[in-house]
VEXPA-158975 format. One line per field, with one value per residue: residue in one letter; residue number from 1; y, z, x of N, C-alpha, C in turn. Coordinates in pm, whole numbers, plus 50000, padded with zeros to 5 digits. Layout:
residu	(A,...);
num	(NUM,...);
n_y	(Y,...);
n_z	(Z,...);
n_x	(X,...);
ca_y	(Y,...);
ca_z	(Z,...);
ca_x	(X,...);
c_y	(Y,...);
c_z	(Z,...);
c_x	(X,...);
% end
This chain:
residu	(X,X,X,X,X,X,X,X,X,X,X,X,X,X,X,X,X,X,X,X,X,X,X,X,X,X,X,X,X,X,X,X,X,X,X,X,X,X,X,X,X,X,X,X,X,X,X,X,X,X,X,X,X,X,X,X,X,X,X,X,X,X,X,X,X,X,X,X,X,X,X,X,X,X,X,X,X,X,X,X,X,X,X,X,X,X,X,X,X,X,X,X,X,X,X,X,X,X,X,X,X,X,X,X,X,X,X,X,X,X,X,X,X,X,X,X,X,X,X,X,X,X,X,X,X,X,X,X,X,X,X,X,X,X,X,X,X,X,X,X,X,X,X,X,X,X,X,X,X,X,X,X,X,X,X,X,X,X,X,X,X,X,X,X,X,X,X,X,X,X,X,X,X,X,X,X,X,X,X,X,X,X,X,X,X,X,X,X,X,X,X,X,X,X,X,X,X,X,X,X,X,X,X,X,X,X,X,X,X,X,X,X,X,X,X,X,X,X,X,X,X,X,X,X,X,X,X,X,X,X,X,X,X,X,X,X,X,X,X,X,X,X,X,X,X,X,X,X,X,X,X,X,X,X,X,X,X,X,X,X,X,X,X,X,X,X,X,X,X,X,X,X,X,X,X,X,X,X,X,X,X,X,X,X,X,X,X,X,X,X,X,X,X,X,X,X,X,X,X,X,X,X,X,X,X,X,X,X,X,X);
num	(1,2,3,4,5,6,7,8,9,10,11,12,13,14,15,16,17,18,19,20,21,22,23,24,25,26,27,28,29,30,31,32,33,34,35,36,37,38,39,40,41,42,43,44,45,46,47,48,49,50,51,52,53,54,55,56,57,58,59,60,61,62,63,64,65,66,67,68,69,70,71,72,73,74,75,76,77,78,79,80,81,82,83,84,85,86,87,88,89,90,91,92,93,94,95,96,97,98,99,100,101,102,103,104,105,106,107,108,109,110,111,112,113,114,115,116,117,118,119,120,121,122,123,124,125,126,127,128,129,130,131,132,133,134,135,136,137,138,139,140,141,142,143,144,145,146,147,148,149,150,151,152,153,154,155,156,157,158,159,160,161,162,163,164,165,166,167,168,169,170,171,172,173,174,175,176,177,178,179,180,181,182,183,184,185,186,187,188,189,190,191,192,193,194,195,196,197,198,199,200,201,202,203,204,205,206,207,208,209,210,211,212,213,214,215,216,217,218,219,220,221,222,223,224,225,226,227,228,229,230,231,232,233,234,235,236,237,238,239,240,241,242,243,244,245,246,247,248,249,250,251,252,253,254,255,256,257,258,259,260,261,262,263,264,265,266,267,268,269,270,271,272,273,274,275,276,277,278,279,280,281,282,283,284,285,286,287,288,289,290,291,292,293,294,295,296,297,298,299,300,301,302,303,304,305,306,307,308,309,310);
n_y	(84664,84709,84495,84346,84300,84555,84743,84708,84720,85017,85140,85053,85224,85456,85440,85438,85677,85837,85752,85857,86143,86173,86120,86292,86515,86507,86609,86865,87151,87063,87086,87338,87280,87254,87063,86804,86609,86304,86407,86558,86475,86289,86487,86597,86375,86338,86551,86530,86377,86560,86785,87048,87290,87421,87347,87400,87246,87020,86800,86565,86338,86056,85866,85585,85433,85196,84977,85125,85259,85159,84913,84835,84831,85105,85288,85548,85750,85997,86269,86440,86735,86935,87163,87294,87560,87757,88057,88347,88467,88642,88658,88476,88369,88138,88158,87860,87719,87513,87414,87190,87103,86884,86666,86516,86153,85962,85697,85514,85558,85679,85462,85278,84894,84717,84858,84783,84853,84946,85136,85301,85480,85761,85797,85748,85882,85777,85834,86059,86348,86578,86923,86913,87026,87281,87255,87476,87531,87752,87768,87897,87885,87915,87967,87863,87520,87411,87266,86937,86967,86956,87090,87268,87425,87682,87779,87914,87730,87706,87624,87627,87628,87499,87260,87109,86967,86880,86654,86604,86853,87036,87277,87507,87700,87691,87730,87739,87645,87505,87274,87131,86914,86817,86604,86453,86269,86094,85851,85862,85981,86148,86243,86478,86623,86818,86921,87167,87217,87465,87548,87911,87976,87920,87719,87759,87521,87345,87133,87200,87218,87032,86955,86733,86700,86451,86342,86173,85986,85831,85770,85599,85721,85547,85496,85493,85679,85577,85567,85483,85467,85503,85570,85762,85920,86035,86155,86304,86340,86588,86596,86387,86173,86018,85666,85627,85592,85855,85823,85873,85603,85559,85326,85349,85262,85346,85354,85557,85720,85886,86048,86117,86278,86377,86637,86697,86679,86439,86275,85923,85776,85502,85331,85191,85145,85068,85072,85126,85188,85324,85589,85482,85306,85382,85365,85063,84948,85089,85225,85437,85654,85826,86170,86370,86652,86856,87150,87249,87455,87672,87792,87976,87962,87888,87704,87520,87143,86996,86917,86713,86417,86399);
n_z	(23907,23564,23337,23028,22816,22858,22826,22559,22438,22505,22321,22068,22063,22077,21862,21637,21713,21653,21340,21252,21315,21066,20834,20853,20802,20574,20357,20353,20171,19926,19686,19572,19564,19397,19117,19079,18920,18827,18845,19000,19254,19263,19389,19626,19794,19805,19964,20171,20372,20459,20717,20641,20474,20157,20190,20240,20465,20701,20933,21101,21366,21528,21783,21963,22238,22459,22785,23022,23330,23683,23672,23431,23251,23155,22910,22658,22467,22202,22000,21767,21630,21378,21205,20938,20799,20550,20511,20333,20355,20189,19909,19957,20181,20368,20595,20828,20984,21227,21421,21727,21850,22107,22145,22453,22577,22881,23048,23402,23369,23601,23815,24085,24169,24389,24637,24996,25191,25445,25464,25396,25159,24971,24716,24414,24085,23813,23519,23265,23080,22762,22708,22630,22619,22421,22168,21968,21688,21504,21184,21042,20708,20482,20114,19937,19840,20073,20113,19949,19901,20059,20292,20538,20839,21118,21439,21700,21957,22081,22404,22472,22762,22768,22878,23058,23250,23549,23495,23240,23122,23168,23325,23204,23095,22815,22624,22370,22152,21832,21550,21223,20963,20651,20378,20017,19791,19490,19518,19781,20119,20427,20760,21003,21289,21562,21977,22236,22505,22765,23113,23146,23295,23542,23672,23991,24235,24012,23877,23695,23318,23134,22867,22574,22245,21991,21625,21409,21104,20795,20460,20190,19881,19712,19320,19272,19467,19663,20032,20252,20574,20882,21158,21465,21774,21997,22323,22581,22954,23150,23397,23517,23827,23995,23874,23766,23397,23200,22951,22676,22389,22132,21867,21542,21250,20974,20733,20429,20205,19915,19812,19659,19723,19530,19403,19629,19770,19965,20226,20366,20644,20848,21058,21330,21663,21841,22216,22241,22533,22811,23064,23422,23432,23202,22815,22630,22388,22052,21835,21484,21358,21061,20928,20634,20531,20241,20082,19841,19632,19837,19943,19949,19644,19430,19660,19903,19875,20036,20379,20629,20859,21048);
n_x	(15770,15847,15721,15803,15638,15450,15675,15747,15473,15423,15675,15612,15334,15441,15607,15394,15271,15470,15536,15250,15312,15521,15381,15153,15283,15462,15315,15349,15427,15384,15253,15396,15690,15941,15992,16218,16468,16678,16943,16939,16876,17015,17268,17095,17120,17417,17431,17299,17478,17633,17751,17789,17536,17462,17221,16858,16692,16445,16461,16279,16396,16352,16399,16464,16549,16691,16741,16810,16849,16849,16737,16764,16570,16458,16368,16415,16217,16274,16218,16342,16362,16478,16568,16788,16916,17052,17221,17333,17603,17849,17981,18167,18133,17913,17672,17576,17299,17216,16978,16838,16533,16462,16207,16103,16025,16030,16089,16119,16408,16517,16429,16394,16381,16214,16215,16215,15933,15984,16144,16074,16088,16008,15724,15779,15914,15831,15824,15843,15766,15800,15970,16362,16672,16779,16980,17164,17338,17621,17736,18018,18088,18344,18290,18457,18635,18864,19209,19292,19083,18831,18541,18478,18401,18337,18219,17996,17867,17549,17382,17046,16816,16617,16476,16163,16142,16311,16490,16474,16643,16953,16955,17101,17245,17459,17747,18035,18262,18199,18292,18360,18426,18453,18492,18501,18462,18338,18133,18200,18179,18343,18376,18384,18203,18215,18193,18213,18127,18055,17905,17744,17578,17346,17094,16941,17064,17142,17365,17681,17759,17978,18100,18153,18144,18147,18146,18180,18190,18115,18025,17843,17723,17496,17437,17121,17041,17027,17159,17401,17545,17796,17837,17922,17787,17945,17961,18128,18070,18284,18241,18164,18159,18476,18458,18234,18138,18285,18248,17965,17914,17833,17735,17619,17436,17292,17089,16976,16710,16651,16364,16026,15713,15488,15559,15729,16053,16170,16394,16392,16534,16656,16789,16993,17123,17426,17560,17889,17995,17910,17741,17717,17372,17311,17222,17209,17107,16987,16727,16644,16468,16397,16246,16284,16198,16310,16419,16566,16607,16558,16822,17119,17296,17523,17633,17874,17869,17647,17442,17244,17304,17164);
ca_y	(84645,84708,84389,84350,84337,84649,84828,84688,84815,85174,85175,85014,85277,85601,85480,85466,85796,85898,85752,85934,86227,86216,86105,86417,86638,86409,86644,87041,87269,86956,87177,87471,87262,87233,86931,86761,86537,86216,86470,86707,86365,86264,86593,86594,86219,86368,86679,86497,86343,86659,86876,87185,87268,87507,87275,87415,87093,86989,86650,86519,86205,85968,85799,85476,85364,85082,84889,85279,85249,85043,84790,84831,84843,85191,85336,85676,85826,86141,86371,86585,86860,86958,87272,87357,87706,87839,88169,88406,88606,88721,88608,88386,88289,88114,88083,87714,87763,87429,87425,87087,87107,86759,86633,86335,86057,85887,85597,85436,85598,85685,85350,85190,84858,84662,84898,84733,84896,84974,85198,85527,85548,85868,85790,85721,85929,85714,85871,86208,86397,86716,86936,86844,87169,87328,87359,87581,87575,87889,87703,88006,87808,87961,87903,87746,87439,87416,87201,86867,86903,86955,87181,87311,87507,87687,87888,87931,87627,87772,87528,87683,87539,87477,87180,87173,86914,86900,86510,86641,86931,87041,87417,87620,87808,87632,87771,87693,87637,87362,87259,87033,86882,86690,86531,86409,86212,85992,85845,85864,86160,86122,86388,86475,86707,86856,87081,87149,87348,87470,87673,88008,88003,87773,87771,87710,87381,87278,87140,87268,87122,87073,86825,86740,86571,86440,86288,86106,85942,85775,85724,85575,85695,85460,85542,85472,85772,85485,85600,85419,85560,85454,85679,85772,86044,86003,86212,86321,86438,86564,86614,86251,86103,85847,85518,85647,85636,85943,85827,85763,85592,85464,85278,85411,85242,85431,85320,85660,85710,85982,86000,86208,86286,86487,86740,86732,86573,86404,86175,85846,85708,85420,85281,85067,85170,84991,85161,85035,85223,85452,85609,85360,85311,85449,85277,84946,84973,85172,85224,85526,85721,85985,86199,86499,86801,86904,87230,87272,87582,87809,87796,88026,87927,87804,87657,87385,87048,87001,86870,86636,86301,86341);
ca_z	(23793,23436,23240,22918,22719,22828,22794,22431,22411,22507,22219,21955,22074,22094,21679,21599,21712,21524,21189,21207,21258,20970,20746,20820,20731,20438,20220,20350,20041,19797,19550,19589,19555,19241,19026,19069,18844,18868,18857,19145,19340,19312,19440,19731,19845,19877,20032,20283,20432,20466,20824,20592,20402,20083,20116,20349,20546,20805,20982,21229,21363,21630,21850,22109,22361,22529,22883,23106,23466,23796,23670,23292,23219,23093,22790,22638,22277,22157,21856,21738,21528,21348,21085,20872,20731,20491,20524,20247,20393,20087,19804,19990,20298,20427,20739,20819,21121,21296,21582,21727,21964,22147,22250,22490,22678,22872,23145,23438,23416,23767,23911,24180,24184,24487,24783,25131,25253,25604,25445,25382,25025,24878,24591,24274,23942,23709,23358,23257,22910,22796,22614,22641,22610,22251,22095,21803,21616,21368,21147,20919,20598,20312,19950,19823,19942,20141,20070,19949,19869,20190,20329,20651,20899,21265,21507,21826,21933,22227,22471,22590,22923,22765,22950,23110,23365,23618,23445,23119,23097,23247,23405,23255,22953,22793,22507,22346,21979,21715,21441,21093,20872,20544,20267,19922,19653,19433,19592,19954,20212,20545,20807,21171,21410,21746,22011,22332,22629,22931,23143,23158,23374,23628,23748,24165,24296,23919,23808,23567,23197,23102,22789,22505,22172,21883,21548,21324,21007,20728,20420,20063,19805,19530,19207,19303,19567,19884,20159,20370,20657,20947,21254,21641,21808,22123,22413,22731,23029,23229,23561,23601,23944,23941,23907,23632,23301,23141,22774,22602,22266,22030,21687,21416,21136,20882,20571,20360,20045,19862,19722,19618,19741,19484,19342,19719,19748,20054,20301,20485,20666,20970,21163,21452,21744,21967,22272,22324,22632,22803,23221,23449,23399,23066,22717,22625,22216,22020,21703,21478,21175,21003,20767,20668,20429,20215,20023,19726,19546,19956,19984,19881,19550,19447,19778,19933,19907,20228,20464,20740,20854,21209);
ca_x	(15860,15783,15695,15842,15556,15440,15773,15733,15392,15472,15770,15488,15288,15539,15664,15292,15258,15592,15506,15130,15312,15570,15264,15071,15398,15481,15274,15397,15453,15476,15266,15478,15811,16013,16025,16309,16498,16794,17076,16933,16840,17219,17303,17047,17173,17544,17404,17297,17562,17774,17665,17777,17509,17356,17036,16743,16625,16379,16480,16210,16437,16288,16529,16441,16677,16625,16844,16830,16847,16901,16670,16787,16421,16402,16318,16353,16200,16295,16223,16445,16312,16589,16582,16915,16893,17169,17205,17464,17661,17862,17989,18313,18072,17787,17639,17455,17192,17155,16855,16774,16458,16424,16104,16154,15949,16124,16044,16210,16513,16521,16344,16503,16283,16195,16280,16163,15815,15981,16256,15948,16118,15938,15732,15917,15848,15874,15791,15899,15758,15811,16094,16450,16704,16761,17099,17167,17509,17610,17832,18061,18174,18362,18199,18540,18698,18972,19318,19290,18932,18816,18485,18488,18281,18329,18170,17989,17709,17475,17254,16947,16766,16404,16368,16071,16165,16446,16522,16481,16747,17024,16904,17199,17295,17611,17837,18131,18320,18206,18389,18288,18555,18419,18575,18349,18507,18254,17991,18240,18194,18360,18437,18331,18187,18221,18159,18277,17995,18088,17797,17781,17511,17309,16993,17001,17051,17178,17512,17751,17786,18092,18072,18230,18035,18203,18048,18291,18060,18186,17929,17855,17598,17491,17337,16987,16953,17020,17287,17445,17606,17805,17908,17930,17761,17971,17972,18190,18079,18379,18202,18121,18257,18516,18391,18121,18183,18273,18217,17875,17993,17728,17825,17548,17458,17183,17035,16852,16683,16589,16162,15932,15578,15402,15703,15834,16159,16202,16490,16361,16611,16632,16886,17053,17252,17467,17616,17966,18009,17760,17765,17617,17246,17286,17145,17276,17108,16844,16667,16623,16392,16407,16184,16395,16181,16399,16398,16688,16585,16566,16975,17237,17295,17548,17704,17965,17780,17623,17353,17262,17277,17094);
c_y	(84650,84624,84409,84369,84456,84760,84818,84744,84955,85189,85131,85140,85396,85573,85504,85615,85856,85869,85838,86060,86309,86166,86222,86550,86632,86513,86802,87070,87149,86999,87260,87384,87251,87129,86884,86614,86424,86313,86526,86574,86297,86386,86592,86462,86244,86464,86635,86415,86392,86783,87018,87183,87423,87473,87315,87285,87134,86851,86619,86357,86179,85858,85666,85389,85265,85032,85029,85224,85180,84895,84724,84799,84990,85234,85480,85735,85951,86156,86468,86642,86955,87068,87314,87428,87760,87958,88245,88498,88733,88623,88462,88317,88259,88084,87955,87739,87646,87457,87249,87093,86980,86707,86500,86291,86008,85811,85463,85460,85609,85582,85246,85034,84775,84689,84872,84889,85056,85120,85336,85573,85668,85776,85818,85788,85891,85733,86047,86257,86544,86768,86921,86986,87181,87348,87405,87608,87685,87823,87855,87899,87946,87876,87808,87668,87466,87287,87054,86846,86893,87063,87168,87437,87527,87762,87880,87775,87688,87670,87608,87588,87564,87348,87201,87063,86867,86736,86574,86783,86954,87203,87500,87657,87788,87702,87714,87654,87469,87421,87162,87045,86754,86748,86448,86377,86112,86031,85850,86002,86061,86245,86361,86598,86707,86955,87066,87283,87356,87575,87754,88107,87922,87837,87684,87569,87258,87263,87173,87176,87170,86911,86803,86605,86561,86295,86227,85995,85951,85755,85685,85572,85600,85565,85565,85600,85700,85585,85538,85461,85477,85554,85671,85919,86045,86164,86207,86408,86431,86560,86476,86218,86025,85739,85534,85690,85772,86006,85776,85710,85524,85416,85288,85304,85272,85404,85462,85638,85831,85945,86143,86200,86407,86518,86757,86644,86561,86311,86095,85779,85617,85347,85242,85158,85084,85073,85069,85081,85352,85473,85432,85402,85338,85310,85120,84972,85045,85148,85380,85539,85817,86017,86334,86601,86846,87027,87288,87408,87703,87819,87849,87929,88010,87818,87566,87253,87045,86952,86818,86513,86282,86282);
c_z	(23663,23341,23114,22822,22718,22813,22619,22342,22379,22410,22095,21990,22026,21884,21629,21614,21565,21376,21173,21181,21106,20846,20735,20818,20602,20309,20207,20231,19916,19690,19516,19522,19450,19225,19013,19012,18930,18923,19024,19254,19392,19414,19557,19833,19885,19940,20179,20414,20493,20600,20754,20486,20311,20080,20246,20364,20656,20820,21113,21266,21504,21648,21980,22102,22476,22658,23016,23249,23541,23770,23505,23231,23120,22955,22758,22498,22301,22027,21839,21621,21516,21222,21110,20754,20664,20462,20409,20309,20256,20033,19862,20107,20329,20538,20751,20972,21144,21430,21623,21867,21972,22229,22334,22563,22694,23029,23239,23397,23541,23867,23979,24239,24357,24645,24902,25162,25362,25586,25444,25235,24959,24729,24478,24111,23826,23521,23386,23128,22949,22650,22682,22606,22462,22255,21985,21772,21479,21323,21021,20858,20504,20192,19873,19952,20003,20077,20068,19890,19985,20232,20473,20715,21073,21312,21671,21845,22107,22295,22522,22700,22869,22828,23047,23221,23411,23496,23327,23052,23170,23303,23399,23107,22926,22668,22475,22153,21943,21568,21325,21003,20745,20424,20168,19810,19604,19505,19789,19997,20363,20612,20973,21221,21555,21755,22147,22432,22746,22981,23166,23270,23443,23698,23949,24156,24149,23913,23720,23442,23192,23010,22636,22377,22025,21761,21447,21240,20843,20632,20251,19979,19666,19463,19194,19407,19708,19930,20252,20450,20802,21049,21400,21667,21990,22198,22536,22833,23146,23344,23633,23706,23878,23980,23818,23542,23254,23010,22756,22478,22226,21881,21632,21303,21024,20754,20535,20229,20015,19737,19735,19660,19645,19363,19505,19790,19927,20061,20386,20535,20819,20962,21268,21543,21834,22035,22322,22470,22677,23014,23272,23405,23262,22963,22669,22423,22141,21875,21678,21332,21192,20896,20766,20517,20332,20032,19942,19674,19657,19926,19932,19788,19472,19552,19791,19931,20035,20307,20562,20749,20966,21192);
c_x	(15781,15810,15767,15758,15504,15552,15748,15601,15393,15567,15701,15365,15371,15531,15515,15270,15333,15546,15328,15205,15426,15469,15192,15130,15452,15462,15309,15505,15511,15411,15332,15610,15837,16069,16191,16408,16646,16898,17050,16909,16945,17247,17283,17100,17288,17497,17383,17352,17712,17727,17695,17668,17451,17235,16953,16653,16563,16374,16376,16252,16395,16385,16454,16515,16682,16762,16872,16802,16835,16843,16694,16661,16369,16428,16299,16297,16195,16310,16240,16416,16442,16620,16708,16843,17029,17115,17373,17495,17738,17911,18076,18230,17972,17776,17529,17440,17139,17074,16831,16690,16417,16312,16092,16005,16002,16036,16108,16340,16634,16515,16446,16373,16316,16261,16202,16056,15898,16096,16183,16013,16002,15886,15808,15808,15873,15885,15828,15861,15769,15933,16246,16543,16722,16901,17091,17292,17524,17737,17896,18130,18180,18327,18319,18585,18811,19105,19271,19126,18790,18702,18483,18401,18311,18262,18106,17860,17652,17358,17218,16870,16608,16347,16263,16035,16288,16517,16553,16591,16813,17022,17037,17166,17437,17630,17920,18167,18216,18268,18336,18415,18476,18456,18487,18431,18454,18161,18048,18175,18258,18415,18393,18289,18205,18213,18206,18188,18028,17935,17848,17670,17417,17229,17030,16975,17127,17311,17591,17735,17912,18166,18106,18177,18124,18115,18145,18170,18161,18046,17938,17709,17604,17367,17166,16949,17007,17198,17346,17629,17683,17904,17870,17861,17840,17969,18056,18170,18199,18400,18164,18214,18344,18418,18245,18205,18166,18185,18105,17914,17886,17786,17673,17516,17321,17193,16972,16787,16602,16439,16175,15792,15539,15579,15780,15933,16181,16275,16403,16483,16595,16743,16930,17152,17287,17554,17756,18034,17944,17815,17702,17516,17237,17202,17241,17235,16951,16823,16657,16542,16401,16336,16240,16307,16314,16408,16519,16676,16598,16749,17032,17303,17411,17631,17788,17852,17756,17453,17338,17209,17213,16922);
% end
């Protein structure tokens, strides 16, 4: 069984990692970047609470999940390397190019503790690192709003199978629509995403996806640059047996703030999750950071406000 203190170790260890490496990214192209003032700092602060965006970002957010498997002992961290690319199509449209490549560690997941000697249980693999699969959403927004005030964004979202262990991805090639609906009056924004993947292809011995993720996020900027955010990244998978939950449901809650290193304007943000309903074994509550690059002057110019809160 894995002690508490060293479960606590290993997650004091893993963020140590994490904060070295958003420290030694901290400083990419902050001579190059363009000086940016209060107004454009307002700007960037709503930008980023809108998944449509004109603003070219790089989010490296670090996720740990704590209460995972038969013994509710496990523990997973993952970093999600997250580049949004606006792309012009023409004058009336833009395309926004979400990627999120997930690097996980994860531990005791699997662990079934204290199985009798006499039983020949197969060694148990208890830790798992590696990559985690890649989705990539092509969001088409038009340049004007929509009714009421309203920006919007659809198109195709594609999971690739880069995991690079059976635990760690699901060995198919999923597709399927996503959708983005946000709303920005003052310092509010509120709106939602989703997506909906079925496979379209399966490696042997693997199971289908067939899963269904919705993001509903509610937020308020103040004058100062801060953010505060409060949302769900829930999930449904529809293949679960009976008698497993379907729904993961997490409740969100994210503080940000917009700085500066140098001339390069950067997002820190950190936050709380609680899961109010997850499969079995699943997470019970986690923690999160975020250091998000963020490049104003790359983006089809001028665009729908827009960015991200992952």
């Amino acid at each position: 069984m894995r002690h508490p203190e060293h479960l606590v170790k290993t997650s004091c260890s893993l963020s140590a990692i994490f904060a070295a490496l958003l420290l030694s990214i901290r400083a990419l192209s902050a001579a190059d970047a363009p000086p940016i003032q209060g107004d454009e700092e307002t700007k960037l602060a709503k930008q980023l609470v809108n998944p449509i965006s004109s603003l070219t970002s790089v989010p490296f957010q670090g996720n740990e999940d704590f209460g995972y498997g038969p013994s509710h002992n496990g523990y997973k961290f993952t970093l999600n390397i997250q580049p949004v690319i606006p792309i012009s199509l023409t004058k009336d449209w833009n395309l926004i190019l979400r990627t999120i490549v997930p690097v996980v560690s994860q531990h005791d997941l699997f662990y079934v503790e204290n199985v009798p000697k006499r039983l020949n249980f197969p060694a148990q693999n208890r830790s798992q690192d590696g990559l985690s699969d890649t989705l990539q959403s092509f969001f088409f927004s038009p340049e004007a709003q929509g009714p009421f005030g309203i920006n919007c964004g659809i198109g195709p979202a594609l999971l690739y199978p880069t995991g690079t262990h059976p635990f760690l991805g699901t060995g198919t090639f999923s597709m399927g629509p996503t959708v983005v609906i946000v709303k920005q009056a003052g310092g509010f924004t509120a709106g939602g995403l989703m997506n909906q993947l079925w496979s379209v292809a399966i490696e042997e011995d693997r199971k289908s996806v067939n899963q269904l993720y919705l993001q509903p996020f509610v937020a308020y900027t103040l004058r100062t640059h801060t953010t505060f955010i409060l949302s769900s990244e829930t999930t449904a998978n529809w293949n679960n047996p009976p008698g497993n939950a379907k729904w993961t449901i997490p409740l969100i809650f994210q503080i940000s703030q917009i700085l500066k290193i140098g001339n390069q304007p950067i997002n820190i943000q950190i936050g709380g999750k609680y899961y109010a309903d997850s499969p079995r074994y699943g997470p019970d509550w986690g923690v999160r950071f975020n250091l998000t690059l963020l490049y104003p002057k790359l983006g089809p110019q001028p665009g729908p406000i827009g960015g991200t809160i992952w």
